[in-house]
C-alpha positions as CSV (number, residue, x, y, z in Angstrom):
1,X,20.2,24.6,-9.9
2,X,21.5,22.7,-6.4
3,X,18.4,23.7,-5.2
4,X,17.8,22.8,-0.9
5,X,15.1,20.7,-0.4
6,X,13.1,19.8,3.1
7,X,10.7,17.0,3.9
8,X,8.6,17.5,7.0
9,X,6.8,14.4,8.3
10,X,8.4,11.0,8.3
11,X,6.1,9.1,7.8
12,X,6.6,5.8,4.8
13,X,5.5,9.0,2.7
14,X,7.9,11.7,3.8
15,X,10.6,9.4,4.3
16,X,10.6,7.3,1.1
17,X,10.1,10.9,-0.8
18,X,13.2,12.5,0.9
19,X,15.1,9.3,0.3
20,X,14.9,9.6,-3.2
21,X,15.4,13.2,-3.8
22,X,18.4,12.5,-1.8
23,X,19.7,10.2,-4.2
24,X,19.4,12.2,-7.0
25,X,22.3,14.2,-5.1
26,X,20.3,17.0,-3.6
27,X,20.7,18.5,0.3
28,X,17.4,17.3,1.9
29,X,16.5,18.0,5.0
30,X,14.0,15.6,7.2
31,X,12.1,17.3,9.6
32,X,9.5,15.6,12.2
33,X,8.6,17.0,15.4
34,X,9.3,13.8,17.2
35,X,12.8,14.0,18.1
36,X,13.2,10.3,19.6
37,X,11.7,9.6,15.4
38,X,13.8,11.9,13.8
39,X,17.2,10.4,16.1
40,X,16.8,6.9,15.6
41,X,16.3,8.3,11.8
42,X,19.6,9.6,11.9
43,X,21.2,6.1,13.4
44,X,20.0,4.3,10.3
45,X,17.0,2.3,12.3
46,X,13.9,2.6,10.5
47,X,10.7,2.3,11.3
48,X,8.9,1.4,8.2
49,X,9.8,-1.6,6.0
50,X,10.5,-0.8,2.4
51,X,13.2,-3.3,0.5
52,X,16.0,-1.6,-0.3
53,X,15.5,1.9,1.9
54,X,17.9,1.1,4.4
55,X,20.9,0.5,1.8
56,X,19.9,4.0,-0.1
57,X,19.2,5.9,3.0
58,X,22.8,4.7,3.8
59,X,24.3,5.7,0.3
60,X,23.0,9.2,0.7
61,X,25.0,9.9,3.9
62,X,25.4,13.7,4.3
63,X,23.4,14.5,1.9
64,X,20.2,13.3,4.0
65,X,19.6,14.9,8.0
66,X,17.1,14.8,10.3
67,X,15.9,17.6,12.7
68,X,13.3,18.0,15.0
69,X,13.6,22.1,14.7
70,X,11.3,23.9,12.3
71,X,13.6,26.8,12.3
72,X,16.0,24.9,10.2
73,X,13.6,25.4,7.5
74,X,14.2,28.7,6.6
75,X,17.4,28.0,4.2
76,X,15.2,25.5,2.0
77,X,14.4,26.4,-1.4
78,X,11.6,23.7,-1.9
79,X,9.5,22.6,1.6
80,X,7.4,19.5,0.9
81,X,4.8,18.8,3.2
82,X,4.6,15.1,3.5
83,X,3.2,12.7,6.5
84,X,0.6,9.9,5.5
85,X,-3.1,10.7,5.9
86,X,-4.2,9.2,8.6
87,X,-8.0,7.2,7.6
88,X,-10.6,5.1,9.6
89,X,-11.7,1.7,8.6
90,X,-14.0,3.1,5.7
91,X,-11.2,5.4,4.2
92,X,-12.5,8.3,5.2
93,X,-9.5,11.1,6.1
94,X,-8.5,12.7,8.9
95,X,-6.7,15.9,7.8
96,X,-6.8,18.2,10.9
97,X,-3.3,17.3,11.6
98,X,-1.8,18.7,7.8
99,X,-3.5,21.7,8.3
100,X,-1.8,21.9,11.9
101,X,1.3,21.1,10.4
102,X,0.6,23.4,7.3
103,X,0.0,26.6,10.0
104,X,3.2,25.3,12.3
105,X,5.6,25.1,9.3
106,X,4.9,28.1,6.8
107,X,5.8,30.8,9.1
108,X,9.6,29.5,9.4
109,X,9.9,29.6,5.5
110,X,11.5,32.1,3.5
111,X,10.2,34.4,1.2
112,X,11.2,32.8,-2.0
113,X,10.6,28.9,-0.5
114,X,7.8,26.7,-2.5
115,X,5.5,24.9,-0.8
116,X,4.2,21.4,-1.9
117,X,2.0,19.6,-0.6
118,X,2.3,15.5,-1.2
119,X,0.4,14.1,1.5
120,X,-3.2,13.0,0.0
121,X,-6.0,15.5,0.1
122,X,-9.3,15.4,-1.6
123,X,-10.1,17.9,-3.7
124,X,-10.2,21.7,-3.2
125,X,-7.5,21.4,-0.2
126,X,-4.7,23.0,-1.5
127,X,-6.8,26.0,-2.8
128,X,-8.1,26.8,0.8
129,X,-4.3,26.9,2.1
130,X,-3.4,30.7,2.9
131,X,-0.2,30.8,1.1
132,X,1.0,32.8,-1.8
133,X,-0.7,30.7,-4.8
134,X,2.9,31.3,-7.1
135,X,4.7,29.5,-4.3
136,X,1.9,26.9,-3.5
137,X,1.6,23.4,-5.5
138,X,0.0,20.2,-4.8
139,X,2.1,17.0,-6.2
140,X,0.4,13.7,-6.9
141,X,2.3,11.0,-5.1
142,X,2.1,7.5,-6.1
143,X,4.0,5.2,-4.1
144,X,3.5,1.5,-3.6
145,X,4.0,-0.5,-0.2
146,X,6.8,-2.7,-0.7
147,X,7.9,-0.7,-4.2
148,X,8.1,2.5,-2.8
149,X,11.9,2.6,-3.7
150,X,11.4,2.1,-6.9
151,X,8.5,4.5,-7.2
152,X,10.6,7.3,-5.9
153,X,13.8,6.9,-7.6
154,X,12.4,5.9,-11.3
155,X,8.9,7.9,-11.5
156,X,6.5,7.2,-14.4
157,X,5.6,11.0,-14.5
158,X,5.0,14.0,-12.1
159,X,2.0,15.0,-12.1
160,X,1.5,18.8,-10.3
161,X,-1.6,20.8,-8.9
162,X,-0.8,24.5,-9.9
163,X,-2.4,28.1,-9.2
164,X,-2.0,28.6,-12.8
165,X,-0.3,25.7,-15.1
166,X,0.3,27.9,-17.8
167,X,2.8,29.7,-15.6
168,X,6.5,28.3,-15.5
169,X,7.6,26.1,-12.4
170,X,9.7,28.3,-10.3
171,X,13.5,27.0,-10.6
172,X,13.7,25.7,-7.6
173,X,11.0,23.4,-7.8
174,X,11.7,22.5,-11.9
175,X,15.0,21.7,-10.5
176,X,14.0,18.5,-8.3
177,X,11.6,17.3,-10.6
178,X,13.2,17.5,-13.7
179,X,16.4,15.4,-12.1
180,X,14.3,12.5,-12.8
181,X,14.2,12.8,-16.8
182,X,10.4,12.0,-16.5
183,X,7.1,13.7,-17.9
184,X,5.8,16.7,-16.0
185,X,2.3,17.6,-16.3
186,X,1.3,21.0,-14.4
187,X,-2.4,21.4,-14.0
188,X,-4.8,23.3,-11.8
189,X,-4.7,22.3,-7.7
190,X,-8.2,20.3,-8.1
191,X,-7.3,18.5,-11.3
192,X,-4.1,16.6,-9.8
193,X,-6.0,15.7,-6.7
194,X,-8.4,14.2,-8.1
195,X,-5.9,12.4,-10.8
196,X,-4.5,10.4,-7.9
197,X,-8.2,9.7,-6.8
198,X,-8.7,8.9,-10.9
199,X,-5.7,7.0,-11.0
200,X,-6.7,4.9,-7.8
201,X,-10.2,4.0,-9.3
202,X,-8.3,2.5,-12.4
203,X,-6.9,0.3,-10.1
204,X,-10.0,-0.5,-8.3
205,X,-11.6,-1.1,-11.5
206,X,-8.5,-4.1,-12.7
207,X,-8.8,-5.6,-9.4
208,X,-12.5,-5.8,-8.9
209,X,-12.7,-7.1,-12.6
210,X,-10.3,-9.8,-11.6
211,X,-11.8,-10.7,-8.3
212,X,-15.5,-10.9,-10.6
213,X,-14.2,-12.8,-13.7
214,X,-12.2,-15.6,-11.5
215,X,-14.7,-16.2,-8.9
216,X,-16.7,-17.0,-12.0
217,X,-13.8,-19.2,-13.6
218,X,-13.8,-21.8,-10.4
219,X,-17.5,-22.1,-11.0
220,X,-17.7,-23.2,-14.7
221,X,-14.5,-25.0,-14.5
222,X,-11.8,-22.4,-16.2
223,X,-8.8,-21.3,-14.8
224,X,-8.0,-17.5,-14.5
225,X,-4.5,-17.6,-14.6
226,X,-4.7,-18.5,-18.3
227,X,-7.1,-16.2,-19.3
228,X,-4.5,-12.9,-18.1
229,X,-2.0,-13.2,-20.3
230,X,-4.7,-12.7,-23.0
231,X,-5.4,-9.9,-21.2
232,X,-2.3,-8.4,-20.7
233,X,-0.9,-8.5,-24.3
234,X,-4.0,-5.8,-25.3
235,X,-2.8,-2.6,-25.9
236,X,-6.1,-1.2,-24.3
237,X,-5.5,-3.4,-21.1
238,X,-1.8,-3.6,-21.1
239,X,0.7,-5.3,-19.2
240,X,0.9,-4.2,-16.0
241,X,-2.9,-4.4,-15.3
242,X,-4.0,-5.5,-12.0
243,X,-5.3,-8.7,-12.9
244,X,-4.5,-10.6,-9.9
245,X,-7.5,-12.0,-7.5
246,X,-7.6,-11.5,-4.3
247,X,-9.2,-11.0,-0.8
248,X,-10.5,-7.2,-1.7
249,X,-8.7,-3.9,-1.3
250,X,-6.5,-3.0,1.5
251,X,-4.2,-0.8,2.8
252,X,-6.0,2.1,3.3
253,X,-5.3,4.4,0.1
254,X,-7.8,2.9,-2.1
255,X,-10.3,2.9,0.7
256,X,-9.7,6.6,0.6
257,X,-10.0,7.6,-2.9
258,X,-12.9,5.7,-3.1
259,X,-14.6,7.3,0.0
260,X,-13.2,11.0,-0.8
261,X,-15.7,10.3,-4.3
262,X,-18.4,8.8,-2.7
263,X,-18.2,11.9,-0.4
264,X,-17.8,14.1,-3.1
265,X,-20.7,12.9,-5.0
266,X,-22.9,13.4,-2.3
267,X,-22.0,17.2,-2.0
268,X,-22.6,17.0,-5.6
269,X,-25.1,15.5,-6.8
270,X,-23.4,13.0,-9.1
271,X,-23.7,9.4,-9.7
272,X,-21.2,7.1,-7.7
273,X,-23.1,4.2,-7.4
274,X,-20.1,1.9,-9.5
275,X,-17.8,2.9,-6.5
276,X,-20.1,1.9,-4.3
277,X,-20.3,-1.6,-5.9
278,X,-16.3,-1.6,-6.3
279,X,-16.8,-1.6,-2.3
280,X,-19.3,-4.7,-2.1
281,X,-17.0,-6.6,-4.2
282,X,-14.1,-5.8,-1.9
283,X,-15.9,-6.9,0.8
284,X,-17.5,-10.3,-0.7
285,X,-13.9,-11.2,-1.7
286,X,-12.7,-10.1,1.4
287,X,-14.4,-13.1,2.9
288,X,-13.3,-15.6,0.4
289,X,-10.5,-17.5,2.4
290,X,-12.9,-17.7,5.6
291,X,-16.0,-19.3,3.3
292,X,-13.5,-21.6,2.0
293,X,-12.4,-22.7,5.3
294,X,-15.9,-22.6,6.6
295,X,-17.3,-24.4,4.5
296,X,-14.8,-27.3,3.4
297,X,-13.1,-27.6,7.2
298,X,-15.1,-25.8,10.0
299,X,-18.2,-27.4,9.5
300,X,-17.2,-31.2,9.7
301,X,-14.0,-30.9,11.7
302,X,-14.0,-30.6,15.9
303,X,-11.5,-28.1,17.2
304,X,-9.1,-28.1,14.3
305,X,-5.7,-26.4,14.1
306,X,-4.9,-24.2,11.2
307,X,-1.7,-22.9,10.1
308,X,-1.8,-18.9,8.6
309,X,0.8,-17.4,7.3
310,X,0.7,-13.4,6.6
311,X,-0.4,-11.0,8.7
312,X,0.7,-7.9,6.8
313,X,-2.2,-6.6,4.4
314,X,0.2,-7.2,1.5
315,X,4.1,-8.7,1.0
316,X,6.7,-6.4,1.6
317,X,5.0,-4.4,4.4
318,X,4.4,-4.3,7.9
319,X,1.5,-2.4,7.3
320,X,-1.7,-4.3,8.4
321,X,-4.2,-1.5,7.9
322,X,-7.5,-3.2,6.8
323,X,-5.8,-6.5,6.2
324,X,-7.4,-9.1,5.0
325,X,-5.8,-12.0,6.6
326,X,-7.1,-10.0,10.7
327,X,-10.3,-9.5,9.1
328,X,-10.1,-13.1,8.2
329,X,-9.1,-14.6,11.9
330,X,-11.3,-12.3,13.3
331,X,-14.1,-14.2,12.2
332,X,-13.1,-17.5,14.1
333,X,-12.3,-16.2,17.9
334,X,-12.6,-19.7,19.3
335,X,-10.3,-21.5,16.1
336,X,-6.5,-22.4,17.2
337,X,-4.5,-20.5,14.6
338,X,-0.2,-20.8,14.0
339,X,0.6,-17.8,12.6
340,X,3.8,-16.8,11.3
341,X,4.7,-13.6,9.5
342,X,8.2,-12.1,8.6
343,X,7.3,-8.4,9.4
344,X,4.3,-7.8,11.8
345,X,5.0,-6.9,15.3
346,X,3.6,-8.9,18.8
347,X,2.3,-5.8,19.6
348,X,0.0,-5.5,16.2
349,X,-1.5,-8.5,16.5
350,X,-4.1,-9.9,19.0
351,X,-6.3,-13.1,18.5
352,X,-7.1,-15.3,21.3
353,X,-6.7,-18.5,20.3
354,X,-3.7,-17.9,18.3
355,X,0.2,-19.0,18.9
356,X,3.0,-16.6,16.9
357,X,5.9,-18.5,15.6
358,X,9.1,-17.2,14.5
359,X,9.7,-20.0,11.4
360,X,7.6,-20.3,9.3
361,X,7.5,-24.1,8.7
362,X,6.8,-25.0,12.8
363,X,2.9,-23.8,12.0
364,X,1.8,-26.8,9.8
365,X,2.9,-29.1,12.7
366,X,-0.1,-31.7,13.1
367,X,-2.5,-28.7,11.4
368,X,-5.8,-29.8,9.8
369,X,-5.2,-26.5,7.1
370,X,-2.8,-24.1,5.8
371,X,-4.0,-20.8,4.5
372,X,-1.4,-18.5,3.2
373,X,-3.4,-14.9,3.7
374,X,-0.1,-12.3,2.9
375,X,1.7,-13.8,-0.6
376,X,5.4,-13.1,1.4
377,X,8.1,-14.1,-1.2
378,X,9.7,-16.5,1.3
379,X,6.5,-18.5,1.1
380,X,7.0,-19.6,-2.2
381,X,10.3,-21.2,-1.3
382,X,8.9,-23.7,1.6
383,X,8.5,-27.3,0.3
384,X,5.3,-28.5,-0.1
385,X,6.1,-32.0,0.2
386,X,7.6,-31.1,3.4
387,X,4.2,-29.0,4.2
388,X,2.0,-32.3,3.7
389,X,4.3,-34.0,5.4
390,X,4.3,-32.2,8.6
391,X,0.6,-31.5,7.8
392,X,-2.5,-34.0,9.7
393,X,-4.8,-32.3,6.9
394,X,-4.3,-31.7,3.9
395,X,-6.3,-28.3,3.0
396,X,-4.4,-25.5,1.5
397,X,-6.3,-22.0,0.9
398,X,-3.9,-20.5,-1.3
399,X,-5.9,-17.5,-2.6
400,X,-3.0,-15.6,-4.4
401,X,-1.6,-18.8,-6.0
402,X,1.4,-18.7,-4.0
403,X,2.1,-22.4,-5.2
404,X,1.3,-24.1,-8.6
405,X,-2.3,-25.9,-7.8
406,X,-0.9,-29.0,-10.0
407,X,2.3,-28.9,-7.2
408,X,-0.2,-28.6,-4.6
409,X,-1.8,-32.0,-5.8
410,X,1.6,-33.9,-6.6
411,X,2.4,-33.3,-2.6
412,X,-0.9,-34.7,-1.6
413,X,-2.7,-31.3,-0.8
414,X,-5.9,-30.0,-2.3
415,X,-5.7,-26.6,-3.4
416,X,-8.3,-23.9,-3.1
417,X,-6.7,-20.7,-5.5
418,X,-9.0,-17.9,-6.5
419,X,-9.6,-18.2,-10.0
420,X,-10.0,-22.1,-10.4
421,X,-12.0,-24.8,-9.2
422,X,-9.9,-26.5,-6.2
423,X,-7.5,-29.4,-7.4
424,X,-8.4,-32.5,-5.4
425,X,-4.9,-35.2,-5.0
């Protein structure tokens, strides 16, 4: 079935998703009520970064349209409801504006249309939307900043919120998920929202047991980076564990999860007390690069100048929603920072003793330290003999391991890595 598929928000979320089902050769529509949005949409200039959008947005050509007008919703066979969730600094959600949306866009639908609704909602959301149940499904969406692409066009499964899961998927709607040749798994509405929730906590789990164990390795004099490989060839932690340290969780959607069952425990009555210590270890790690340069520079050095590079909250992103590397100049107001980072606009970033460069390698000029807070790709290509070089000092915080801490030393540096005691010269 060539069924007619519309996105409505385009935000990274609607507008990766439509992408995607685009490119699987269906007609999908892109609707968003901002019409400057949804015309520089249709000009090919996006707003989000996402390697490799532009070129399939490009490939999908008529296939993909934009429109302002909810009214050109009525032909659509499947209607997914799709802006990000907009949270607060503790992941707590702000849903008033997909139940606005929700109420705006269900009365221009036709009365065969399904409904989905993608954007993240905690649970018992999609049960309380007044919409024909047999027409109305929740669908877990699991996307990744700077792999979004890849998540959209080659998904692991779909996993789908149902009024009844032992009823068949209407055509339509089997018809755009199926196109993917991957696992489907209908459940009921409350069961796939919280398996994205479940699903995030997994993650939460990897990470925080990575930031725990390798704090501990620096300490005792092991080195973290050979203990994962151990890790990843078991079968019950496999290979695409989150094993990587670093400064806490970010981003926003973890945040979320994590306060949408904290909340949820509290209505409850259950115990959440490991998600609450998930969130103290986020928030001691958080603080790792400023200790370092706190204690090893700040405190013995007058008025020194210290290179940063990374803004974004991760590589691949111009996202900096509860990054680490502004929570981590925040601290020092009165410290000269260079800053360079590839993606992060002017206008995003505020710190007032700081100077923005456009290349990357005029920061270390005369600085005292480099820390590297976003692990950018490009980063690992600079030369670090060059770095020392151009370098006064000759501190690197390098918490993701961007560069080899043995490399470090042969240019003269002394690395400080997450996961192993720093590597003097």
């Amino acid at each position: 079935m060539n069924a007619k598929v519309a996105f409505v928000g385009m935000t990274h979320l609607g507008l990766v998703s439509a992408t995607g089902i685009a490119s699987a050769g269906f007609d999908v529509l892109c609707v968003d009520r901002d019409t400057a949005l949804t015309a520089r949409l249709a000009a090919g200039d996006l707003p989000v970064l996402e390697p490799d959008l532009d070129r399939l947005l490009a490939a999908n050509g008529p296939r993909q349209r934009f429109s302002s007008a909810f009214s050109d919703l009525a032909d659509r066979d499947v209607v997914y409801i799709a802006p990000d969730v907009p949270t607060d600094d503790q992941g707590a959600s702000d849903l008033s504006g997909i139940v606005e949306l929700i109420e705006q866009v269900t009365p221009h639908l036709n009365e065969q249309a399904i409904l989905v609704i993608l954007c993240q909602v905690p649970p018992g959301f999609t049960r309380q939307i007044s919409f024909d149940g047999a027409r109305l499904f929740y669908q877990v969406e699991t996307l990744i900043f700077g792999r979004a692409v890849e998540r959209a066009t080659q998904p692991e499964r779909y996993i789908v919120g149902c009024s009844d899961p032992a009823a068949p998927l209407p055509p339509a709607f089997a018809a755009v998920l199926e196109a993917f040749g991957c696992p489907v798994l209908p459940m009921r509405y409350e069961s796939a929202e919280l398996a994205k929730i479940s699903i995030n906590m997994c993650l939460v789990s990897s990470v925080s047991v990575a930031n725990t164990m390798a704090e501990l390795c620096a300490e005792i004099g092991a080195d973290w980076s050979e203990i994962v490989p151990a890790l990843k060839l078991d079968k019950r932690i496999g290979a695409f564990a989150y094993l990587k340290p670093g400064l806490g969780i970010a981003g926003g959607n973890l945040e979320r999860d994590l306060q949408t069952v904290l909340d949820t425990s509290a209505k409850t009555g259950t115990h959440s007390d490991i998600v609450r210590a998930w969130l103290d270890n986020s928030a001691h790690n958080r603080n790792w690069a400023a200790g370092v340069l706190r204690d090893k520079l700040l405190s013995t050095h007058k008025d020194p100048l210290i290179a940063v590079w990374g803004l974004a909250y991760k590589e691949n992103t111009h996202s900096i929603k509860n990054s680490p590397s502004l929570a981590t100049l925040a601290q020092f107001p009165d410290t000269r920072f260079h800053v360079h980072d590839p993606a992060v606009a002017e206008e995003d970033f505020a710190h007032p003793s700081s100077t923005r460069f456009d290349q990357v390698m005029d920061t270390v000029s005369g600085a005292d330290a480099l820390m590297i807070l976003t692990p950018w790709p490009d980063y690992r290509a600079q030369d670090l003999h060059r770095i020392a070089h151009e370098m006064r000092g000759t501190m690197l915080i390098d918490p993701y391991r961007i560069f080899d801490p043995a490399d470090a030393r042969a240019a003269g540096l002394v690395s400080h890595t997450m996961g192993v005691a720093p590597f003097d010269p």
